[in-house]
N, C-alpha and C positions, 0 to 999 in steps of 0.2 A: 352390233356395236351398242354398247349399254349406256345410259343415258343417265343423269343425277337428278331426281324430279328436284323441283326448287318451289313446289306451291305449298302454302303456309294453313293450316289446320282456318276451318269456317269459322266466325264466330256469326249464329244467329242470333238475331233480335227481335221480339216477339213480343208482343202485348201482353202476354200472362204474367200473373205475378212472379217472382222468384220464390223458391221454399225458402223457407222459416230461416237455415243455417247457411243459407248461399247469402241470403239478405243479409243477415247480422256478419258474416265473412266481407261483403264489400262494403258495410259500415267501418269495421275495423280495417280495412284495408284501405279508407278516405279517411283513415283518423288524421290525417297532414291538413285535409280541409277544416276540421273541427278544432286542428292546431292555430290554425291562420286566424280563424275567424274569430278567435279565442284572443289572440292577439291586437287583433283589430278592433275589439270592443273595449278591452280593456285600458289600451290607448286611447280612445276617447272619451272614456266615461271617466280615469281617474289621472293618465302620465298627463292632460291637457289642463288640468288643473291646480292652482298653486298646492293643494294639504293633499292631492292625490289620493292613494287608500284610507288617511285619513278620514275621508269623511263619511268611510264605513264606520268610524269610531265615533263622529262628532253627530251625526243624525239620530240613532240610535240613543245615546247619553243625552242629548236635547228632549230628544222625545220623553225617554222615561224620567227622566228630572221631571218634567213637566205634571206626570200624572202622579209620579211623588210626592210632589206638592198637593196637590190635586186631592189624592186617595187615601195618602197616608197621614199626611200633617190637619188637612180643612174638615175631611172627612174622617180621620180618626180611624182607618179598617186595614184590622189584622189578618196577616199572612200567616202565623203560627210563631215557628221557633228562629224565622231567618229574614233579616229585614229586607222591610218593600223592595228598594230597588234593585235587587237581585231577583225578587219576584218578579216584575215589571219587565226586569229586563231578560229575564229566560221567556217572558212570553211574548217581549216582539220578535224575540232571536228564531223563536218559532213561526209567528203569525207573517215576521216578514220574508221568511225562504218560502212558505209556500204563496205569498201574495207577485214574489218577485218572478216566480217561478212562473203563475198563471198571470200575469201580465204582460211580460216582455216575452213568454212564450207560446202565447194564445193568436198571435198572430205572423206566427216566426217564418211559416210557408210564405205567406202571400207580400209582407213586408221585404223579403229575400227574390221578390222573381226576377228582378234584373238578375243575381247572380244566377237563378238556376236554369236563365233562358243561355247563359256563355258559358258556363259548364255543368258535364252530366256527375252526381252524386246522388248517396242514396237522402232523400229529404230527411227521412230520421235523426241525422245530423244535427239539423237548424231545432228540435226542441231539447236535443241533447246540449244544445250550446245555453239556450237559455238556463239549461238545468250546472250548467258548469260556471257560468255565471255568478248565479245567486249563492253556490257555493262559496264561491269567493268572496263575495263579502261577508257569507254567515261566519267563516271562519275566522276573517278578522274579528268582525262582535265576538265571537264566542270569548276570541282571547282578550279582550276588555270584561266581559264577563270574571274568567278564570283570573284576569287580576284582580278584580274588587272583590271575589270571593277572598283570596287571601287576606288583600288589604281589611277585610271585614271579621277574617279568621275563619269562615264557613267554610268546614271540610266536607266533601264528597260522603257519602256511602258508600259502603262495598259496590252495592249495582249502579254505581256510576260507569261499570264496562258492560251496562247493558244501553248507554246512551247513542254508540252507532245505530242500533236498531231503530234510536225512536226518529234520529235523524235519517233513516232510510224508509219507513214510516211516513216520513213529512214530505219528503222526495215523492213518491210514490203516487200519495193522495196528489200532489200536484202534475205529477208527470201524465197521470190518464187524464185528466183535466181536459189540457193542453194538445194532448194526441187528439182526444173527442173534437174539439174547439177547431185545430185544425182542419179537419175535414169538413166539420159542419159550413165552419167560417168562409171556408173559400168561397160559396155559392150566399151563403146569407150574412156577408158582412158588418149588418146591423148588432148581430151578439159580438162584436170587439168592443161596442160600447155600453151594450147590458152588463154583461159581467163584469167588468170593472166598477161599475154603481155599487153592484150585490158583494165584490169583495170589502170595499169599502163600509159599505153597513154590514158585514159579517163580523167586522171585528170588536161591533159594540154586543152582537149576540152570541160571543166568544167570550169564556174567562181567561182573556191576556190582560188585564187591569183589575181588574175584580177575581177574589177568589170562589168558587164554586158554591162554597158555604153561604155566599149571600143569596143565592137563587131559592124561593121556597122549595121545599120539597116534592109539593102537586107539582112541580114544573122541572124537576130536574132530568125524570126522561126524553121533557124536548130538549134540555143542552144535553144528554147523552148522546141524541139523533147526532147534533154536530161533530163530522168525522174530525173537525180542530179539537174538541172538549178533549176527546183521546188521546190525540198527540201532545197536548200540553200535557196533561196528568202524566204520560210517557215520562217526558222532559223531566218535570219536576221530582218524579218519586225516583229517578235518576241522580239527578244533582242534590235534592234539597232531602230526599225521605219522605214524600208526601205520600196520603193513604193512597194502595193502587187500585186505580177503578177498572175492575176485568169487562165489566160490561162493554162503556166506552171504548176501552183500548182492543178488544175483540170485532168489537164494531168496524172502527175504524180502522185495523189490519185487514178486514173483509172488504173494504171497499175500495182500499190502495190499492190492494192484489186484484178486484176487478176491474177496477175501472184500468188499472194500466194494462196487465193483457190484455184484457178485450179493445183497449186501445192504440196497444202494436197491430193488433191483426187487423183491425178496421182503416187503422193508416196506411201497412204495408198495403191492402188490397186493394184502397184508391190512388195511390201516389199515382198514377198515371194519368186517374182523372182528375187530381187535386192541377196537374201539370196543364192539362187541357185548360183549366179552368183560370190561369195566368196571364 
């Protein structure tokens, strides 16, 4: 008499890491979590407030009004063919996706472990959120941007459809940042509050307010070192036609593309001890 088995295929569980395309497979396959959480932040930071996305438009426009005044009217210093504050304002549109990015994402593991102590996903998630985030408000600036371009009549270049790139660029450099940070962070929680100091003073040794032109020249391979010098000149010779600096922008595509892989592979390989470490 023949019999119907009814037992259900093993799944083991094991301490090793997953390969490369099982890991990225069960990130896409928790994209529902990275939906949720997406919702859940966004509800706080802007539906609980009366101008809500708004004040991705009003922070930014405060801001570079201010150094408007500041740079262009007190100090007198030219941008070239296209006024200040479009200059100004394409370099917080840059300086702040990746300060948003390495802030609210440099400690996105360990600020999360109630949730990842009540359910299991791949942690990759939590600096993907950060990075989904700061998109969303870059896009709204941008498109305060693209109106005061018109309003101002400043038309685009051709390589204006090489601007995803410089925005993927700006991602990058921020996203290994964040992956490194994570890991480091878990065990030595004192750098959540160094690097937030050093982004802070980074953006006076950054040209997002000042253009390039005012750094002498003995000094202009230390702002090339700075992988931002890049990505704004990216930005700019984009939107505005500015000269393209190969130097900088080779630099700083070399160090996006390191720092981020080597910072998938060093994250995937601890997630288990980042987990211990909660």
């Amino acid at each position: 008499m023949s019999t119907t088995s009814t037992e259900r295929p093993t799944k083991i569980i094991t301490a090793d890491a997953l390969p490369y395309l099982e890991y990225l497979r069960q990130v896409w396959l928790h994209r529902h979590v990275l939906h949720a959480l997406f919702l859940r932040d966004i509800k706080q930071q802007y539906v609980q407030t009366r101008l809500g996305l708004l004040w991705a438009v009003v922070k930014p426009l405060v801001i570079v009004s201010v150094f408007s005044i500041l740079f262009s009217y007190l100090m007198n210093i030219k941008t070239g063919n296209y006024p200040y504050l479009l200059f100004a304002l394409s370099g917080h549109l840059s300086w702040n996706l990746f300060s948003s990015i390495v802030n609210n994402g440099m400690g996105a593991v360990k600020s999360n472990s109630g949730l990842i102590r009540k359910m299991s996903f791949p942690l990759l998630i939590l600096p993907i959120l950060a990075i989904a985030n700061a998109l969303t408000e870059w896009l709204v600036t941008f498109g305060l941007l693209v109106l005061l371009m018109l309003i101002m009549g400043v038309l685009p270049p051709v390589q204006v459809v090489f601007l995803p790139i410089a925005v993927l660029i700006n991602v990058l450099l921020a996203a290994g940042i964040i992956l490194w940070m994570n890991v480091t962070s878990i065990r030595f929680w004192d750098l959540n509050h160094i690097l937030p100091s050093l982004i802070g003073m980074g953006i006076w040794l950054t040209p997002v307010f000042f253009p390039v032109t005012l750094i002498p020249t003995e000094f202009l391979w230390l702002a090339n070192l700075n992988p931002m010098t890049g990505v704004l000149n990216l930005y700019r010779w984009a939107l505005f036609n500015e000269a393209f600096n190969l130097v900088a922008i080779a630099w700083t595509t070399f160090l996006a593309l390191a720092t981020t892989l080597s910072g998938i592979y060093f994250f995937k390989e601890r997630e288990g001890e980042m987990i211990d470490y909660l």
